[in-house]
N, C-alpha and C positions, 0 to 999 in steps of 0.2 A: 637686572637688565629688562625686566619681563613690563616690569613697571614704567620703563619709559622707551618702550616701544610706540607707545602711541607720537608722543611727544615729537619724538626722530623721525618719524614715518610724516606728519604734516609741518615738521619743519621744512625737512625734504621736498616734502610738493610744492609752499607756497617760496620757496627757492627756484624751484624750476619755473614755477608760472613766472618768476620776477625778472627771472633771464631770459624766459623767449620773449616777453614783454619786451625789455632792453635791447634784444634783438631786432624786435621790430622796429622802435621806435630809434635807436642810436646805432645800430648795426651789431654784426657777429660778433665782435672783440668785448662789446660789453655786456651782453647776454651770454658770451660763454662761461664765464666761471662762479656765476651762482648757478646756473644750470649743472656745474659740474660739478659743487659741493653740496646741491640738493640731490642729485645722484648717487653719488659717493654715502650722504645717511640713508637714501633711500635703501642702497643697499645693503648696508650693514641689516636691515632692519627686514631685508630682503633673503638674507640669509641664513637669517636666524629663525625666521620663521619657515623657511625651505628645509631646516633640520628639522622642525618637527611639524612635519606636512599635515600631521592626523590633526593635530591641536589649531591649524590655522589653515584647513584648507582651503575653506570659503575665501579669507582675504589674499593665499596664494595664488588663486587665480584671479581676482580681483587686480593686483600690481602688476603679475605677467602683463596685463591686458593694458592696462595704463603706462607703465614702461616700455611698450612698447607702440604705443599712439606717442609719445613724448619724443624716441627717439626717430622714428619718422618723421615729426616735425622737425628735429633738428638738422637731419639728413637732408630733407626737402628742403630749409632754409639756406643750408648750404651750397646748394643745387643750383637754386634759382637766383641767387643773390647775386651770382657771378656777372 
């Protein structure tokens, strides 16, 4: 697993960039589910490295920080879209 943590973790991102993209440009319905299956590895990838906080601190807070810019925007798209 350890070995393709990288892999999963920038799958995950350029997933999400490719849904809120889609969102912008086609609306919410088609930017929501690569957002939510770049999510979904982000976290796997997200929790495995939360079990061993000492071994990955630096990028533990690194993802906090960016999963949570990600999910504000999604919030905020669904806000404003209305």
């Amino acid at each position: 697993m350890k070995k393709y943590l990288r892999e999963l973790e920038v799958s995950g991102l350029i997933l999400v960039i490719i849904g809120i993209v889609f969102s912008w440009i086609w609306g919410a319905n088609f930017g929501m589910w690569p957002c939510l299956v770049g999510l979904l590895l982000w976290l796997i990838t997200f929790l495995y490295k939360a079990f061993r906080w000492k071994e990955y601190e630096r990028e533990n807070r690194q993802n906090i920080l960016i999963l949570l810019i990600a999910i504000f925007i999604l919030l905020a798209q669904m806000i404003f879209r209305r």
